[in-house]
C-alpha positions as CSV (number, residue, x, y, z in Angstrom):
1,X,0.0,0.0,0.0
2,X,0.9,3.8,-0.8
3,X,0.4,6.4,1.4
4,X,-1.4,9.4,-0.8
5,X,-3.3,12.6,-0.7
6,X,-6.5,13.1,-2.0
7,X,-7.5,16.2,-3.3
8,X,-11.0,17.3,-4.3
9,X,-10.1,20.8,-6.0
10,X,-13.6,21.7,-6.8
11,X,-15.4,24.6,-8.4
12,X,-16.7,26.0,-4.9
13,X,-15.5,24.2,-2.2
14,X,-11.9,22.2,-1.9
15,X,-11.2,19.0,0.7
16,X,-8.3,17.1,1.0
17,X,-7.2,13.9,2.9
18,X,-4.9,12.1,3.9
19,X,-4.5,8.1,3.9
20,X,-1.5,6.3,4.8
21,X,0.3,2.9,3.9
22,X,-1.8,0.8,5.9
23,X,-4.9,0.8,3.7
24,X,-8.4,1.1,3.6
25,X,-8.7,4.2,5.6
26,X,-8.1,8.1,4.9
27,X,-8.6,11.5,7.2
28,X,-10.2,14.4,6.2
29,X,-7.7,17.2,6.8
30,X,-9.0,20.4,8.7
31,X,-8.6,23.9,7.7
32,X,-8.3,27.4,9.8
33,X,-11.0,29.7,9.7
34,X,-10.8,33.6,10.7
35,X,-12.8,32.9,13.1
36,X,-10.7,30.7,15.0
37,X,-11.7,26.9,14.8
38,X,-11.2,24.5,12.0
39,X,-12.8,23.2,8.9
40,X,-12.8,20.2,7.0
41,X,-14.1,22.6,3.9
42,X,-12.0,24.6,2.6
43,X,-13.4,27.7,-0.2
44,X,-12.2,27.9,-4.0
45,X,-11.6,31.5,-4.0
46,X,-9.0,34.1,-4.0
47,X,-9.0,37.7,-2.8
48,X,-6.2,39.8,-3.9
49,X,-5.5,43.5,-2.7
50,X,-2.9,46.3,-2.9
51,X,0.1,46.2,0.3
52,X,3.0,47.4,0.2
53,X,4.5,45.5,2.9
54,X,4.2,42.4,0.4
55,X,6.9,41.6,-2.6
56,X,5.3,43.0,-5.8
57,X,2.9,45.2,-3.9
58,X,-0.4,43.0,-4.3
59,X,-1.0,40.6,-1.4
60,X,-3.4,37.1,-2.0
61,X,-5.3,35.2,0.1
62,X,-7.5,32.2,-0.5
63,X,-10.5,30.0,1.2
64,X,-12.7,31.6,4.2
65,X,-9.9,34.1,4.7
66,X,-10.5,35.3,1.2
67,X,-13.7,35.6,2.0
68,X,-13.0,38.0,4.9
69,X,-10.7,40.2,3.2
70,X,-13.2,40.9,0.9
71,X,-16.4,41.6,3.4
72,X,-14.1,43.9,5.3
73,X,-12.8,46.2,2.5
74,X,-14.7,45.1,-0.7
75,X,-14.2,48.2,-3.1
76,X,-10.1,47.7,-2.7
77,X,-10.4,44.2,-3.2
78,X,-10.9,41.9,-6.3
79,X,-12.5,38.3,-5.3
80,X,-12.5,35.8,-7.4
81,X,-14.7,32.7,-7.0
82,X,-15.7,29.0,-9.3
83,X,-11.8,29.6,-11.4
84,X,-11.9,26.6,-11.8
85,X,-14.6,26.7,-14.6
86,X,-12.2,27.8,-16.9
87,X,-9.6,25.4,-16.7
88,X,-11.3,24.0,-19.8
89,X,-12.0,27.5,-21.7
90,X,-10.0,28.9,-24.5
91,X,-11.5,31.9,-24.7
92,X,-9.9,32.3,-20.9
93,X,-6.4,33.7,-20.9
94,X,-5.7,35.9,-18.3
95,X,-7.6,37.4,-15.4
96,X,-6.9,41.5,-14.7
97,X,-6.3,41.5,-11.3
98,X,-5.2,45.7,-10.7
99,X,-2.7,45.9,-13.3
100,X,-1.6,42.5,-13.1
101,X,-2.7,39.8,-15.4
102,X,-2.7,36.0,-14.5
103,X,-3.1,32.7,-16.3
104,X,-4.8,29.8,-15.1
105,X,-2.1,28.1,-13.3
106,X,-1.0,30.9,-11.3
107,X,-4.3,31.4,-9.8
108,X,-3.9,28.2,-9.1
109,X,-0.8,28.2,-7.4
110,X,-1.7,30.8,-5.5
111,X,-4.5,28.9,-4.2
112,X,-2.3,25.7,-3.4
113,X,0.4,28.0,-1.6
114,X,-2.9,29.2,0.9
115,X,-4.4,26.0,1.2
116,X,-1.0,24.6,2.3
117,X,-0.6,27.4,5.0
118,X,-3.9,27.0,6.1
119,X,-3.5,23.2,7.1
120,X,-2.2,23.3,10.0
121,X,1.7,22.0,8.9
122,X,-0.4,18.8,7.6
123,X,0.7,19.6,4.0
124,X,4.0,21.1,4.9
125,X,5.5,18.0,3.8
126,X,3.3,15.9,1.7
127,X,2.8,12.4,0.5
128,X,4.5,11.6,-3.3
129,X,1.1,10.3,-4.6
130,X,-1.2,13.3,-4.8
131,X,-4.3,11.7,-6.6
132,X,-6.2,14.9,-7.8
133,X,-10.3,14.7,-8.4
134,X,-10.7,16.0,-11.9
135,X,-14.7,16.1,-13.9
136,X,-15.5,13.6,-16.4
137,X,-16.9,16.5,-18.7
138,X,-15.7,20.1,-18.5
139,X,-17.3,22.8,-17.8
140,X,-18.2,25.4,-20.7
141,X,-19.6,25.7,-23.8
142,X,-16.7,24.1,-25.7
143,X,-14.6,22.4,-23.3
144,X,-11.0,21.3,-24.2
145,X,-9.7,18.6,-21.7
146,X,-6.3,18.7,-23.2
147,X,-5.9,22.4,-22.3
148,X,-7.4,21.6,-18.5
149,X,-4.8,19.0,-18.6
150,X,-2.3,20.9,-19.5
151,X,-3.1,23.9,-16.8
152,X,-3.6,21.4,-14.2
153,X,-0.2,20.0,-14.9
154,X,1.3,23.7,-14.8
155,X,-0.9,24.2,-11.7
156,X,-0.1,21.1,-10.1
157,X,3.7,21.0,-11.0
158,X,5.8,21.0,-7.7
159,X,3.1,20.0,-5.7
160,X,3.7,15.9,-5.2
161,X,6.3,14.1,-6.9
162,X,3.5,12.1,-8.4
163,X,0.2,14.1,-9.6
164,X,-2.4,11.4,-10.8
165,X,-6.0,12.7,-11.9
166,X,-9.1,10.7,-11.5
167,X,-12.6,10.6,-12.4
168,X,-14.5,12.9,-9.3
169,X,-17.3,10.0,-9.2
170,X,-14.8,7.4,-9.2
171,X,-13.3,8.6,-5.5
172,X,-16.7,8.7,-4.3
173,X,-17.2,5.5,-5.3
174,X,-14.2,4.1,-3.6
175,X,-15.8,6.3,-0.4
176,X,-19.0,4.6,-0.7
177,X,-17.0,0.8,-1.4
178,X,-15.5,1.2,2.4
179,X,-19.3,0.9,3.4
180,X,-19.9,-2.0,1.6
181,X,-20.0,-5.3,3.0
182,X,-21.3,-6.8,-0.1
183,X,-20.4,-7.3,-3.6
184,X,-22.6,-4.8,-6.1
185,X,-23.3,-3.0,-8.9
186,X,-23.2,0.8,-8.1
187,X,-23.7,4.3,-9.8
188,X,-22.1,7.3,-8.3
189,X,-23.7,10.6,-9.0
190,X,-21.9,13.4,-8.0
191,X,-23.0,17.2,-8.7
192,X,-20.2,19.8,-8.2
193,X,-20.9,23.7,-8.8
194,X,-19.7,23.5,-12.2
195,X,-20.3,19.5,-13.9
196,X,-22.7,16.9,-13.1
197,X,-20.3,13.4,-13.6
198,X,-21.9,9.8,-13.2
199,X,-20.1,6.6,-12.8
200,X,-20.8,3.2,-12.8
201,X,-18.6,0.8,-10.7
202,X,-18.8,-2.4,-9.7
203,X,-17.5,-3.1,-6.0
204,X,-16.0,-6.7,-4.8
205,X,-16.5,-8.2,-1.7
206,X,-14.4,-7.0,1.4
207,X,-10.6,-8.1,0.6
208,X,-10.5,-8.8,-2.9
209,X,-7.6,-7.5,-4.8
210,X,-9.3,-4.9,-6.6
211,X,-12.3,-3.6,-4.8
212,X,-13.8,-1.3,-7.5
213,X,-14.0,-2.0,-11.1
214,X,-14.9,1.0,-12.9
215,X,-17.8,0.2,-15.6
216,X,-18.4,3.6,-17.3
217,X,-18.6,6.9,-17.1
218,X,-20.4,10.1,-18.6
219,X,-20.7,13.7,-17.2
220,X,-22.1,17.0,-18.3
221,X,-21.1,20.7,-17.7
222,X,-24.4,21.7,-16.2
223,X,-24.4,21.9,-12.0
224,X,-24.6,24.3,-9.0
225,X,-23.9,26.9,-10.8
226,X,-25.7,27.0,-13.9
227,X,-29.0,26.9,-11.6
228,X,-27.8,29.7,-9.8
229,X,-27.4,31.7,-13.7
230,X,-31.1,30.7,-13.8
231,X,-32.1,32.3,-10.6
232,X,-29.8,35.6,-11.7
233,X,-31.4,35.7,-14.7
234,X,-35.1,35.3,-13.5
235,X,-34.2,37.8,-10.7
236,X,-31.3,40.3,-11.2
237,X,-30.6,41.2,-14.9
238,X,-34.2,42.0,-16.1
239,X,-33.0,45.0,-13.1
240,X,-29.8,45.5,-15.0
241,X,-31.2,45.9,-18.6
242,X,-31.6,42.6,-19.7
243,X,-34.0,42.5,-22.8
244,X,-33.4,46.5,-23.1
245,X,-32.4,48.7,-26.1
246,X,-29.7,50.7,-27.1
247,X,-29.5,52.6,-30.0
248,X,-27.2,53.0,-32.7
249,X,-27.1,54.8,-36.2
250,X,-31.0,55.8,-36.1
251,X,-32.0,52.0,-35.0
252,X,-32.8,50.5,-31.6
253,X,-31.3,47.4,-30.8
254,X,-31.3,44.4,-28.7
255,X,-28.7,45.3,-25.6
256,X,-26.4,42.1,-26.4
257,X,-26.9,38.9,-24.1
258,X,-23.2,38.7,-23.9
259,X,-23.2,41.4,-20.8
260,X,-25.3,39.3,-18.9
261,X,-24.2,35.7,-19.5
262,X,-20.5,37.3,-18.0
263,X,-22.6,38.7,-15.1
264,X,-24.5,35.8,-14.3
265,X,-21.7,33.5,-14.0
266,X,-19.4,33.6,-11.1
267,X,-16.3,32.3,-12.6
268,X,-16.8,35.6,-15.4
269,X,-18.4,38.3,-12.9
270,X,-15.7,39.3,-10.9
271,X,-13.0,39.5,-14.3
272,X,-15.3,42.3,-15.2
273,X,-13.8,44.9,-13.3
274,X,-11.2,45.8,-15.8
275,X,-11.0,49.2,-17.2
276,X,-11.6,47.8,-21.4
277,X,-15.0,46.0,-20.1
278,X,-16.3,49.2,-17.8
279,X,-15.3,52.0,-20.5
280,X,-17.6,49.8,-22.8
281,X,-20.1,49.4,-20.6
282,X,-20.0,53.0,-19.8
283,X,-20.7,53.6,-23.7
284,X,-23.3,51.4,-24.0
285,X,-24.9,53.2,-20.9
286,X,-24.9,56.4,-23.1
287,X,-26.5,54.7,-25.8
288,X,-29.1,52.6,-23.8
289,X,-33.2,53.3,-24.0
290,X,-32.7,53.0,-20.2
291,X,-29.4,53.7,-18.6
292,X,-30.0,53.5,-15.6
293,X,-30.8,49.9,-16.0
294,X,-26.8,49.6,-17.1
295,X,-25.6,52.5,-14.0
296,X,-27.0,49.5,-11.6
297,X,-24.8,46.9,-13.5
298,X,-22.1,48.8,-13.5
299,X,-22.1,50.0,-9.9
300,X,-22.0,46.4,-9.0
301,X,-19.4,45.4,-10.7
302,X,-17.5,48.4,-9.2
303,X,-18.5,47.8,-5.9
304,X,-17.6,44.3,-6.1
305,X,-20.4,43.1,-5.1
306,X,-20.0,39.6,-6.7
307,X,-19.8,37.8,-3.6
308,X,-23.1,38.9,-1.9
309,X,-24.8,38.6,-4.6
310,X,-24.0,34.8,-4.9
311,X,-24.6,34.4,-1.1
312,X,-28.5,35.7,-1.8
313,X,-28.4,33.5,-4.6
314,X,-27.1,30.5,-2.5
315,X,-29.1,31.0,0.4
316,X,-32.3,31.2,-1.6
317,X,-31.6,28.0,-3.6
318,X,-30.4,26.1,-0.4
319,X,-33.9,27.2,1.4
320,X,-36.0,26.0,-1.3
321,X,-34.3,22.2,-0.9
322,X,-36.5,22.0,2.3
323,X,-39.5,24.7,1.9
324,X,-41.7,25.2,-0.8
325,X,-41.4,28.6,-0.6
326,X,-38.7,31.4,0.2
327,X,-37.7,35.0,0.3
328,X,-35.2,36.3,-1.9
329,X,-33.5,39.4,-0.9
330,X,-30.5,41.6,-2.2
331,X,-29.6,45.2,-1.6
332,X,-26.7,46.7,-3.1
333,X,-25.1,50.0,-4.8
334,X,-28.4,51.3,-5.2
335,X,-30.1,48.0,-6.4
336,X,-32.5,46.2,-3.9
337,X,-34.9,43.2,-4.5
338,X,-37.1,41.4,-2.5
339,X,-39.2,38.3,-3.6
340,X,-41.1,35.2,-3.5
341,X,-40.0,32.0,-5.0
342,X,-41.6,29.0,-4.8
343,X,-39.9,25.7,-5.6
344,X,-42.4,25.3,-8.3
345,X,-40.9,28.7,-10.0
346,X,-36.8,27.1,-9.0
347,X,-37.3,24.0,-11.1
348,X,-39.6,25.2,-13.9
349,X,-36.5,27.8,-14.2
350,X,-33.8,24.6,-14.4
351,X,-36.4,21.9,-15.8
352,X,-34.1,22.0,-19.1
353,X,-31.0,21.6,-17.2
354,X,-32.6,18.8,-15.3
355,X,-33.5,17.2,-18.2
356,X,-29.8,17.4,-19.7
357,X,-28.6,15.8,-16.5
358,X,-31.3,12.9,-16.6
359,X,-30.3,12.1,-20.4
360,X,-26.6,12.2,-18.8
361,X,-27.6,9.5,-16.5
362,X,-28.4,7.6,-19.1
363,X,-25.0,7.8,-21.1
364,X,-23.4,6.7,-18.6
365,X,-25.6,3.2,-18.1
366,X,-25.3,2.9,-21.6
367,X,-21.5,3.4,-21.8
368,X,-21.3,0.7,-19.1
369,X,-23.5,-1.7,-20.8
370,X,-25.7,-1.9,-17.8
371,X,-30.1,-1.9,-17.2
372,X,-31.4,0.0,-14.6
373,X,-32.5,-2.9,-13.2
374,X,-28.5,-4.5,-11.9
375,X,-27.8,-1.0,-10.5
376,X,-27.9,-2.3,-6.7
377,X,-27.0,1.1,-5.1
378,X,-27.0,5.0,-6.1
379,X,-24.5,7.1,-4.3
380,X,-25.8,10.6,-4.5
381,X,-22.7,13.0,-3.3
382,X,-22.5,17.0,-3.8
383,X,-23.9,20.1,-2.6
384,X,-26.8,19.8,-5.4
385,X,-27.5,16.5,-4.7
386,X,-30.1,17.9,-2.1
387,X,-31.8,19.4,-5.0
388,X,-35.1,18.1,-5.1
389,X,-35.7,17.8,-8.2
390,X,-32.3,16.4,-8.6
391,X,-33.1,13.6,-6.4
392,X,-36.3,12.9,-8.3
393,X,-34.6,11.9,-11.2
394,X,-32.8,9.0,-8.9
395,X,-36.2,8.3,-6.8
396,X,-38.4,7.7,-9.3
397,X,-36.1,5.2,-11.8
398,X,-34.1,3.8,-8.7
399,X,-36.7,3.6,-5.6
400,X,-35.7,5.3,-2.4
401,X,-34.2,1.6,-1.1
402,X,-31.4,1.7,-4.1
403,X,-30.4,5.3,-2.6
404,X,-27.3,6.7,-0.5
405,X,-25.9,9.9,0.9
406,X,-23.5,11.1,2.7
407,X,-20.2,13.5,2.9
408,X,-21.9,15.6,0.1
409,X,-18.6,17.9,0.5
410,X,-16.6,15.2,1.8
411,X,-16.8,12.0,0.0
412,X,-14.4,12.7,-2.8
413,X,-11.3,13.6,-1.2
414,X,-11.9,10.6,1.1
415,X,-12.4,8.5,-1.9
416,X,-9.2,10.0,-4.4
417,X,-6.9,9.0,-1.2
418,X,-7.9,5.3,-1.0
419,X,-7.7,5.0,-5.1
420,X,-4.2,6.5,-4.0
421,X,-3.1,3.6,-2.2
422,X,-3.6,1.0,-4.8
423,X,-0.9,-0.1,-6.3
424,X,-2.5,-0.1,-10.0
425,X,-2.4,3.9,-10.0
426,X,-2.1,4.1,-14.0
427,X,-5.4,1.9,-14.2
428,X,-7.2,5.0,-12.3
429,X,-5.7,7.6,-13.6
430,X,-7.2,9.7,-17.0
């Protein structure tokens, strides 16, 4: 047996673990919080902000203490949250942080360097297996694994003296083997804040050689995330001009939808704050039928007020998981908005993307050659996984009895550290 790291380097939250040479059994690593204390869940985000105390001028900081950098002085900060959505992205080459631009990978390492110093000397000196969770399907409109691969190599590089990536839904599954005492057919469904990713796997009895057999996979870019663009878009940018004119040579046209699909997702708000993207949306405020619509998108952009906008978002979609109904609020630069959304309104806004996922579901039997009928469990793991009408898709072709949970945040990392310790590494590795 090896002894490994597993780390689950997801879109909004990060975990990591630790399992040794013993085998079968991994810990959770804990993380500082500002507030004192520890935490097994660690944020995906970065603050960055002017100090002159610090080489280069611009100081970093990453996780919860990110997030408290930027509550405390917002306007001098720039917060970044969900990078990792663009790992996949060509159209993604640099993020303007100040006057500094940075590429994928050194967001990345910056994120690493905090999460290290964070752990409490745990990763000081770490384990030369780090097996790293990556999605079976990108996010974005035109994914392109070999370019994720290659940032995540540039990322990574340094970090272990062996980097192996493996399928999200394949650690879960190896999670979920440990509480096996049976032999069975399994599908791992795991829904992250940027993919969806399924796998089927079939698990051996307690002490074969090789416990998991992976069957077949599928995933799909469409998660956490894309339902929270749904609830922006239903609720914030009609505010912000959305469907608005602007005119131009004698005409009046349609204000383009580009603006707001940059708004409404995370990974794109918070790059907006550059001075190229504000000079033209101070032109287009000019030309607009209704600029003050535009004045409200640009004031939050310059107020960066990114990050409570997706903690109203968050709190609203997490509230409607166990009511039928729930308030949505958000006051900012001059913007305010109260209202009423029932869960009926939430899933007729993401019955599409719910569909996309279900059809998913399907690839991923078929790709494993397998019938509904032999899948013996379903592991539901991630934060969207409490989703409702996520879990309907599961409830009514599985039955509740064929249904797991547990370690929605967790599960992963646990999972990627146990795949670490087999000696077969390559066989898990894509």
């Amino acid at each position: 047996m090896h002894a490994a790291l597993g780390l689950d380097f997801g879109t909004t939250n990060s975990v990591a673990a630790l399992a040794g040479a013993a085998g079968g059994t991994s810990d959770l690593l804990s993380f500082a919080a500002p507030e004192g204390g520890m935490d097994s869940v660690f944020r995906s985000a970065l603050c960055f902000w002017h100090d002159d105390a610090v080489k280069g001028g611009l100081a970093v900081e990453a996780g919860p203490f990110a997030i408290a950098e930027y509550l405390e002085y917002p306007e001098d900060s720039r917060f970044i949250q969900s990078f990792k959505s663009v790992a996949a992205s060509a159209s993604f080459e640099t993020a303007s942080v100040f006057d500094k631009r940075y590429r994928f990978e050194e967001l990345g390492r910056f994120f690493l360097s905090k999460l290290t110093d964070h752990a409490g000397g745990r990763l000081d000196k770490r384990p030369e297996r780090v097996i790293v969770g990556r999605p079976v399907e990108y996010a974005g409109g035109r994914p392109d694994p070999a370019l994720a691969r290659t940032r995540y190599d540039a990322m990574f590089q340094g970090f272990g003296a062996e980097i192996h990536y493996v399928y999200e839904p394949l650690g879960a599954a190896f999670s979920y083997a440990s509480r096996l005492d049976a032999p069975a057919t399994i599908l791992v469904a795991d829904f992250g804040g940027g993919t969806s990713d399924f796998s089927v796997v079939r698990v051996a009895a307690p002490g074969a050689k090789r416990r998991c057999e992976p069957l077949g996979h599928a995933g799909i870019g469409i998660a956490g995330d894309r339902f929270d663009y749904r609830i922006v878009d239903k609720l914030i940018l009609p505010m912000l001009g959305k469907g608005g004119s602007y005119r131009s040579f004698g005409k009046e046209l349609e204000i383009p939808r580009s603006w707001f699909a940059d708004f409404a997702d995370w990974s794109r708000l918070a790059l907006m704050r550059n001075r190229r993207t504000m000079e033209e949306l101070a032109r287009l405020q000019k030309a607009a039928v209704d600029p003050q619509a535009i004045g409200r998108m640009i004031a939050l952009i310059e107020n960066e007020l990114g990050y409570p906008l997706y903690d109203a978002v968050g709190g609203l979609k997490k509230a409607l998981s166990s009511q039928e109904q729930a308030a949505f609020h958000f006051s900012g630069a001059g913007l305010t908005i109260d209202a009423e959304v029932t869960r009926t309104d939430f899933e007729g806004w993401i019955a599409e993307d719910v569909a996309r996922i279900a059809a998913t579901v399907d690839q991923a039997l078929a790709a494993a050659n397998v019938a509904e009928g032999e899948i013996d469990r379903v592991f539901l793991t991630g934060g969207s996984s409490l989703i409702p009408a996520i879990r309907r898709i599961f409830l009514d072709r599985f039955g509740a009895d064929r249904i797991a949970t547990g370690g929605e945040l967790t599960s992963i990392a646990h999972g990627l550290a146990l795949v670490g310790q087999e000696d077969d590494i390559a066989a898990w590795s894509n």
